[in-house]
C-alpha positions in Angstrom: 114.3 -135.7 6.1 115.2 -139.2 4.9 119.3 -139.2 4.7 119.4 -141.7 2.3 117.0 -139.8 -0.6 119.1 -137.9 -2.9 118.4 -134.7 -5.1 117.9 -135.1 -8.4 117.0 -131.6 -8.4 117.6 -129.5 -5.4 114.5 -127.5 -3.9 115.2 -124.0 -4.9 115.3 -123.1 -0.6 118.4 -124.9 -0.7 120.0 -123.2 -3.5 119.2 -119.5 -2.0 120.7 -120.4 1.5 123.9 -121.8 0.3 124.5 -118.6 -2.0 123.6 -116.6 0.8 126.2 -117.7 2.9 128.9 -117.7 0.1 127.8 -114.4 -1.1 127.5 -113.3 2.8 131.1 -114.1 2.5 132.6 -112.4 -0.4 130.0 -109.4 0.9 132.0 -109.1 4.3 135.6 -109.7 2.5 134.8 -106.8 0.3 133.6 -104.2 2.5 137.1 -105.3 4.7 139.3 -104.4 1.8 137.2 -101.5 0.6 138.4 -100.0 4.2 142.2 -100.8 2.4 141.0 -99.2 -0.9 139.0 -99.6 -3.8 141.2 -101.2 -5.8 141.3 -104.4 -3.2 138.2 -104.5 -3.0 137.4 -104.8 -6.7 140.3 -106.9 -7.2 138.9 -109.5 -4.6 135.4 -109.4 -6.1 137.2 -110.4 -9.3 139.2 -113.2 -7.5 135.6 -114.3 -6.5 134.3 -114.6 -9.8 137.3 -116.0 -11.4 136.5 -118.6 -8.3 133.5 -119.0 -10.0 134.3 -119.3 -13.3 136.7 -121.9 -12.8 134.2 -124.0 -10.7 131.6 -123.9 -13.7 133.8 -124.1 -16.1 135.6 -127.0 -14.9 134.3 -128.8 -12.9 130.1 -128.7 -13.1 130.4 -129.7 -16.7 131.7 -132.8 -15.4 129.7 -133.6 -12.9 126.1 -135.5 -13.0 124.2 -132.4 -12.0 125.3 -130.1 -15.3 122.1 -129.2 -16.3 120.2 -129.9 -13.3 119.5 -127.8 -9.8 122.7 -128.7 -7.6 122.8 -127.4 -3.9 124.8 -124.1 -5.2 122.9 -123.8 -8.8 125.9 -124.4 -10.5 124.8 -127.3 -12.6 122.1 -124.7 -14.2 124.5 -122.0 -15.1 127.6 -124.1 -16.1 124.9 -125.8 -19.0 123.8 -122.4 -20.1 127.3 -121.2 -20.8 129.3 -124.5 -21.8 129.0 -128.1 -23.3 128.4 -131.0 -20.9 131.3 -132.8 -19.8 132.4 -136.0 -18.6 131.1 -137.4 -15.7 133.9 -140.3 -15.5 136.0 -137.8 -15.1 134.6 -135.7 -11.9 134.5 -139.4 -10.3 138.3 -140.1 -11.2 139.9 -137.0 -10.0 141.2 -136.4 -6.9 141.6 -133.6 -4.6 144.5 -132.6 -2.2 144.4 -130.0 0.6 146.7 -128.1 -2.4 144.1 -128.4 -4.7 141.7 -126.0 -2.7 143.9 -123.4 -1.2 142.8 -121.2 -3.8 139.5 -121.7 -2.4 140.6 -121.6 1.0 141.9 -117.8 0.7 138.5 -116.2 -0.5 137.5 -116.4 3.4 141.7 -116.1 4.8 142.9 -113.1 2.7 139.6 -111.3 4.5 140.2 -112.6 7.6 143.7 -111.4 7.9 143.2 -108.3 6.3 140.8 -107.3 9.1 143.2 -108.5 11.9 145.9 -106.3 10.0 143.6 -102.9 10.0 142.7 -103.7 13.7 146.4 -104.1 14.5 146.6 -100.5 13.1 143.7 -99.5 13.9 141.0 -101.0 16.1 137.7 -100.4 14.5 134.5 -102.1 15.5 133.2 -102.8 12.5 136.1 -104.7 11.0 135.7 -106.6 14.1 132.0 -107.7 13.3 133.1 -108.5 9.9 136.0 -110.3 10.5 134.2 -112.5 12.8 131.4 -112.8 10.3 133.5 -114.0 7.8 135.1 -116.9 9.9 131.3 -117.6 11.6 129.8 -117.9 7.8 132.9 -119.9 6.3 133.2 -122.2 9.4 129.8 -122.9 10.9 127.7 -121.6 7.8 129.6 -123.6 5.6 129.4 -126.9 7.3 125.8 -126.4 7.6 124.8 -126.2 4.0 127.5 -128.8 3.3 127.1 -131.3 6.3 123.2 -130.8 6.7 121.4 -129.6 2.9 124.1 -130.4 0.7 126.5 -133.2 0.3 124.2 -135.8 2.6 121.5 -135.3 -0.4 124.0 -135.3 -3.5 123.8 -138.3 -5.6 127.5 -137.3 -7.2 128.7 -138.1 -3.7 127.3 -141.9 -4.7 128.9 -141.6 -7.9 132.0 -140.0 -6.9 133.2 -136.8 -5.7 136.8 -136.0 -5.1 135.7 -133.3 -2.3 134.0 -135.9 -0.1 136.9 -138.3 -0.6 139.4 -135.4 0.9 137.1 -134.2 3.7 136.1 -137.8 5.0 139.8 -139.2 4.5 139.8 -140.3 8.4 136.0 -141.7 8.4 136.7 -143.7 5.5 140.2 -144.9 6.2 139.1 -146.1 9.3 135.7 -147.6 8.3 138.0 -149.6 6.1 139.8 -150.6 8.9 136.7 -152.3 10.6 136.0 -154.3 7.2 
């Protein structure tokens, strides 16, 4: 696939294999804290969709594909549910490693859960899914991002605070060679 053509709409492939792997996520973390308690469990899935919500809700209405098929499908749902933003905005944020921690803990709270209950208990199964979870977040994750995602976006020519953060180095030092 050409690297420089960019998505106006994402094919719909795209869009079911990044979900997978975030939903493959959330799946694992909750089955790990249901072995905690219900309760966890439940209150993790809601952690996930308040995730979610805040993603929509504040930042897909500001970016350029609100309304159109993005890599996750969040451009489509944020436009059912709220009013188009500002795209000057998404370009001119930007984004510390602070900024995403909250992000960051749907896969570590998991992930240290499940070393916690095999500290206590060794259990095979918490084993698979712990590992799952940190397969699925590391490699899945830089997958759909590295290879389907951000290399098609066109927000990324526009301006996207995430690709700013996560190629700090590459661009710091390609400014160096100018």
């Amino acid at each position: 696939m050409d690297t420089n053509k960019r998505h106006e709409n994402y094919p719909n492939w795209i869009v079911l294999l990044s979900n997978l792997v975030s939903l493959g996520i959330v799946a694992l973390g909750f089955l790990i804290f249901l072995r905690i308690h219900l309760l966890f469990a439940l209150g993790y899935i809601l952690y996930f969709l308040f995730l979610e919500y805040r993603l929509i809700r504040h930042h897909c209405t500001d970016c350029y594909y609100f309304g159109r098929t993005c890599a996750f499908g969040h451009g489509r749902i944020s436009a059912v549910f709220f009013k188009q933003g500002n795209a000057a905005k998404f370009c001119n944020h930007s984004m510390t490693w602070k900024d995403i921690i909250l992000d960051i803990l749907i896969s570590l709270l998991p992930v240290l859960a499940g070393i916690i209950l095999m500290v206590i208990e060794f259990d095979y199964f918490i084993l698979a899914a712990t590992i799952g979870i940190i397969l699925l977040t590391t490699f899945g994750n830089s997958f759909i991002r590295g290879r389907l995602a951000c290399r098609y976006c066109k927000q990324r020519d526009l301006g996207c605070p995430a690709e700013a953060l996560f190629n700090k180095n590459k661009n710091e030092s390609d400014g160096n060679k100018q």
